[in-house]
C-alpha positions in Angstrom: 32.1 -12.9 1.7 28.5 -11.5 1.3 26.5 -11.7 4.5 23.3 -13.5 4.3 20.1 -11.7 5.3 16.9 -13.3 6.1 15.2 -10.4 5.2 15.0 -6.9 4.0 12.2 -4.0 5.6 12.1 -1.7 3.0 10.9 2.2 4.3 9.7 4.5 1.7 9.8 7.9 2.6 9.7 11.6 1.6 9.6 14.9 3.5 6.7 16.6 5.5 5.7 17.4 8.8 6.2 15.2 11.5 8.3 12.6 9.0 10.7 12.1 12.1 8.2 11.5 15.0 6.4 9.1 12.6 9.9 7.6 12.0 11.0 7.6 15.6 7.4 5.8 17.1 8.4 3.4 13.3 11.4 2.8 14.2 11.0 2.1 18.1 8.6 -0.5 16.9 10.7 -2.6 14.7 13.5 -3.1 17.7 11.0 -4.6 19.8 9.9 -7.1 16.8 10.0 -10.4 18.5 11.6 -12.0 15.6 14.7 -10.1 15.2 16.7 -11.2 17.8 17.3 -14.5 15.9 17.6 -13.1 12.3 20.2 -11.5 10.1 17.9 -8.5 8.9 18.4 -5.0 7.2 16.1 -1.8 6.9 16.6 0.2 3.6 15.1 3.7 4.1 14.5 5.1 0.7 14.5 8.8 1.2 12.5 10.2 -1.8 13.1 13.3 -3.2 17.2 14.1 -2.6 19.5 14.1 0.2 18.3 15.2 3.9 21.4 14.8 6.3 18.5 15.9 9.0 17.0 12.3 8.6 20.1 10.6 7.9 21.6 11.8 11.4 18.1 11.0 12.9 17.9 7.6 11.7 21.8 6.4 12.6 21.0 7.6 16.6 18.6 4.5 16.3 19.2 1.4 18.6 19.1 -0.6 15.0 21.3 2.0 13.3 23.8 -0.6 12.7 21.4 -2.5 10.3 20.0 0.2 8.5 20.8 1.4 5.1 20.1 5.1 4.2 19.5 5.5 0.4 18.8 9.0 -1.0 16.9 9.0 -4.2 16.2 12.2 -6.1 14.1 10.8 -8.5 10.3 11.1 -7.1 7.8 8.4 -7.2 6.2 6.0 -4.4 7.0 3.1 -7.0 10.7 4.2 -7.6 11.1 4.1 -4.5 10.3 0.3 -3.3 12.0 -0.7 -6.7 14.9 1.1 -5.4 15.0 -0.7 -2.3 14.6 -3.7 -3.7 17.6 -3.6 -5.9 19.3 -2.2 -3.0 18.3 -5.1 -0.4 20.1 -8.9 -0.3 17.1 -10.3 2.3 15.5 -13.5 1.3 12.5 -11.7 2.5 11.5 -8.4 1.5 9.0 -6.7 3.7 7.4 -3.5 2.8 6.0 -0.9 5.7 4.8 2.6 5.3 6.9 5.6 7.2 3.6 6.6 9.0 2.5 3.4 10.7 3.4 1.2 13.4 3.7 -2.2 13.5 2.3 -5.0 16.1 4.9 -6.6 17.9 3.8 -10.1 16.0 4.2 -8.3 12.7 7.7 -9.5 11.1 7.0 -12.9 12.6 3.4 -13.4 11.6 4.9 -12.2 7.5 8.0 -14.1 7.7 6.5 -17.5 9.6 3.7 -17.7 6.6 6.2 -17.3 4.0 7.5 -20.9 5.5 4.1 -22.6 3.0 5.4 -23.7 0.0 4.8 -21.9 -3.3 4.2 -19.0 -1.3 5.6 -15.5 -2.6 3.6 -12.8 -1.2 2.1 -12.8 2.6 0.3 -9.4 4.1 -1.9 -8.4 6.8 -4.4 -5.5 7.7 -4.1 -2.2 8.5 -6.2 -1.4 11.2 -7.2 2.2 12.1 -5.5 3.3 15.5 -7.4 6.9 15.9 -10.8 5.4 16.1 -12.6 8.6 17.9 -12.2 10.5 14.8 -15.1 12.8 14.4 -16.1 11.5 10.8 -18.0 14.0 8.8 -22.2 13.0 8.4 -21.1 12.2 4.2 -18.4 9.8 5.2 -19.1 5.9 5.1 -16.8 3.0 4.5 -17.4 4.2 0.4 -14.9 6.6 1.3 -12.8 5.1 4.2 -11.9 2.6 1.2 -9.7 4.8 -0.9 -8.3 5.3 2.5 -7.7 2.0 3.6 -9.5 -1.4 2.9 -12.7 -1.1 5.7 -12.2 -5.4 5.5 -10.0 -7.5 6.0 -10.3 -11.4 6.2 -10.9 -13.0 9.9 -9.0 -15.7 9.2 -5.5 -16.7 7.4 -5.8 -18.3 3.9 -5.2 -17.4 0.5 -6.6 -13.6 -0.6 -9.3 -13.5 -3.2 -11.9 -11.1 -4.0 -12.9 -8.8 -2.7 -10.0 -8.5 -0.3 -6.7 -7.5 -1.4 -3.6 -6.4 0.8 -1.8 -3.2 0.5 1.8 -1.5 0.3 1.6 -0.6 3.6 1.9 -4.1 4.7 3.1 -6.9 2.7 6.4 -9.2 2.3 7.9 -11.0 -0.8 10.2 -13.8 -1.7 12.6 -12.2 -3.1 12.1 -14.8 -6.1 8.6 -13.2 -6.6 10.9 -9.8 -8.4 12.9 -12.5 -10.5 9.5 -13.9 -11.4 7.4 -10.9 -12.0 9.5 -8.3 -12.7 9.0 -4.5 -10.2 6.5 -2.4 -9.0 5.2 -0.2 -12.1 6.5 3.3 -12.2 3.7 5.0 -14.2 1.4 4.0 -11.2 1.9 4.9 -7.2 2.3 8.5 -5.5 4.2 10.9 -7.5 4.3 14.3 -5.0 1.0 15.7 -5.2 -0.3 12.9 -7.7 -2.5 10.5 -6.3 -2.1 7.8 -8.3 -2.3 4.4 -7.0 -2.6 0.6 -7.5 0.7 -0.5 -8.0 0.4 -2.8 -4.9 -2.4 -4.2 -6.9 -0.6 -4.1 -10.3 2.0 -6.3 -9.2 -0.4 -8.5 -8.1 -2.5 -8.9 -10.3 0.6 -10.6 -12.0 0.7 -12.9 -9.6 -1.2 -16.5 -9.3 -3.6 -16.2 -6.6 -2.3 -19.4 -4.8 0.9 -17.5 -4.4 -0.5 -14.4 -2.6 -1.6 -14.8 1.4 -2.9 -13.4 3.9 -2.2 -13.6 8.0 -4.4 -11.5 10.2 -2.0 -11.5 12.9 0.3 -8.8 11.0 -1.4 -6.2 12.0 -0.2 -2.6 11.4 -1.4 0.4 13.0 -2.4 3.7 10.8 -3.7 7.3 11.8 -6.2 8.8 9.5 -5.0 12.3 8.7 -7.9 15.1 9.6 -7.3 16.8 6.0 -8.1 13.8 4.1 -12.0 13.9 5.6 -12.8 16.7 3.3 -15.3 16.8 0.0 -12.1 18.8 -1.8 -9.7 16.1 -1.1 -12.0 12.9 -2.0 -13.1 14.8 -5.7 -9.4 14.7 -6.3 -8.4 11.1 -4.8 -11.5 9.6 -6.6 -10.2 11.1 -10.0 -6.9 9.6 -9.2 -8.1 6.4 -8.5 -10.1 6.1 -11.7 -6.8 6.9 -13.4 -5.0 4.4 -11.8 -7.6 1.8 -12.5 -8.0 2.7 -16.5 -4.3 2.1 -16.1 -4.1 -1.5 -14.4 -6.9 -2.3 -16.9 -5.4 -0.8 -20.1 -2.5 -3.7 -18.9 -4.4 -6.8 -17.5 -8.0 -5.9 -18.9 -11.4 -4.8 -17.2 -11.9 -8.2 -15.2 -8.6 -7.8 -13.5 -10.3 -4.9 -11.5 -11.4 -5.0 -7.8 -14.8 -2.6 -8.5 -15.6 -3.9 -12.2 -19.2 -3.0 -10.8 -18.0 0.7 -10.1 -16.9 1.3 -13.2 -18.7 0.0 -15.6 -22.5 0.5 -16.9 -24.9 -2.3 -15.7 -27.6 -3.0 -13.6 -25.9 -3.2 -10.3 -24.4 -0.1 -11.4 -27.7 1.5 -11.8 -28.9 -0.3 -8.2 -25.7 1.3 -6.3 -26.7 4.8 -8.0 -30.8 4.2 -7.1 -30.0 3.1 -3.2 -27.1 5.9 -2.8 -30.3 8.2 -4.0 -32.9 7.0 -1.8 -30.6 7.1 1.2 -29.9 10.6 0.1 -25.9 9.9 0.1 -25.7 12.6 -2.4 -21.9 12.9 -2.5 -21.3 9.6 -2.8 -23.4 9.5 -6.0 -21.3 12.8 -7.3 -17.5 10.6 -6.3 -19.5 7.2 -8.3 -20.2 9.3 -11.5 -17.3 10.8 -11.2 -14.8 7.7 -11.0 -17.3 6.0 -13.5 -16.9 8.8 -16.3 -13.0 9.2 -15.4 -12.4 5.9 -16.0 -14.5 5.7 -19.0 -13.2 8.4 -20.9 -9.6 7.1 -20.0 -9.8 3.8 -20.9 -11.1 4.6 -24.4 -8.3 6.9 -24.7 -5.9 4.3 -23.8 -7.4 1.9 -26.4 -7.3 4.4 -29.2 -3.8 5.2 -29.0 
């Protein structure tokens, strides 16, 4: 007889360094979850990218060994990989959590207690910034910090609307929502070294609003990684980003887009450019143009074909 699970936590992950301490502090965090003492749960680790016995020996030496599932998954893809774990899982719930965060104590039970509200299919929380002292370079602003992470979050719980959205780092489903809507889109979301993104937003975007909520007590807990405060590496996620977004709105259309103002020409375009210049944010202006032509050039692309 098939075991029911309340719910599913569904790692994505792939190799690079430090994978297992970032898996080990993960890992420690979800056995002190104050809600899974009185659950029937599972965690699927999708490894991404082929088999690693290193990680699967790692991950069994676990105090919740006995509940996790170790799927190795050759074909790469950020996308693939929750849509594998989602086939893979039999949760009622199915949370999502990123390999390289860690996870308030309040977290499972803050998701899971939400999805309690009728009609709801979709609960998630911030991601708050844990190394704080970073020495930010004098260019960086929260223009930049967003393609990092969202710099807002709502105070308080309630449905999510503009211009808030949550993230794949931290958000949990109704299983029913996959019935409904279908899986994450595999032509958007980290491929390797490709930076797309978006499919978090993608799916929904699909989604009716009053469906989608948001509790700020599931708070997660992320580093920011000292290479990704560099000029080289926001010129490439910027032109990724305005991929992903002439992408979503080949699909759902321009006014499905969290930065319509961004990304297309208008007046409040032109004011963004203007202030950005007289507050001599110079490389800000450069990653604006840059997304702005990007996506332009994309989109009309996309239409032609």
């Amino acid at each position: 007889m098939r075991k029911i699970i309340d719910i599913s936590i569904i790692i994505p992950t792939h190799k690079y360094n430090n994978r297992l301490f970032n898996l080990s502090k993960l890992l420690t965090a979800l056995e002190n979850q104050r809600l899974l003492n009185d659950i029937n749960f599972e965690i699927i680790v999708v490894n991404n990218g082929g088999y690693d016995p290193e990680l699967e020996s790692f991950v069994n030496k676990s105090k919740v060994g006995q509940n996790i599932k170790i799927i190795h998954e050759d074909v790469v893809g950020l996308s693939h990989a929750r849509n594998i774990g989602v086939l893979h899982s039999k949760g009622k719930i199915i949370a999502f959590i990123d390999d390289d965060v860690e996870p308030s104590k309040n977290w499972l039970f803050s998701l899971v207690k939400r999805h309690e509200l009728p009609k709801t299919l979709c609960v998630g929380g911030p991601v708050r910034i844990k190394n704080k002292n970073l020495n930010f370079p004098k260019w960086f602003s929260c223009y930049f910090l967003r393609f990092l992470i969202p710099p807002r979050f709502p105070q308080e719980f309630g449905q999510i609307v503009q211009p808030f959205y949550l993230i794949g780092a931290n958000f949990a489903f109704k299983e029913a929502a996959f019935r409904k809507y279908g899986l994450f889109d595999t032509s958007l979301g980290r491929k390797g070294n490709c930076l797309l993104s978006g499919e978090d937003i993608e799916f929904m975007i699909r989604m009716k609003p009053k469906e989608i909520w948001f509790n700020p007590s599931a708070v997660v807990l992320t580093e920011i990684k000292l290479d990704r405060l560099s000029r080289k590496f926001f010129v490439k996620r910027i032109f990724w980003q305005a991929m992903s977004e002439a992408r979503i709105a080949h699909k759902h259309g321009v006014s499905k887009l969290y930065d319509k103002k961004e990304i297309l020409f208008s007046k409040e375009f032109v004011k963004i450019i203007i202030r950005s210049l007289i507050n001599k944010s110079f490389f800000k202006v450069f990653c604006i143009l840059e997304r702005f032509i990007v996506f332009q050039f994309i989109f009309k692309i996309k239409k032609l074909l």
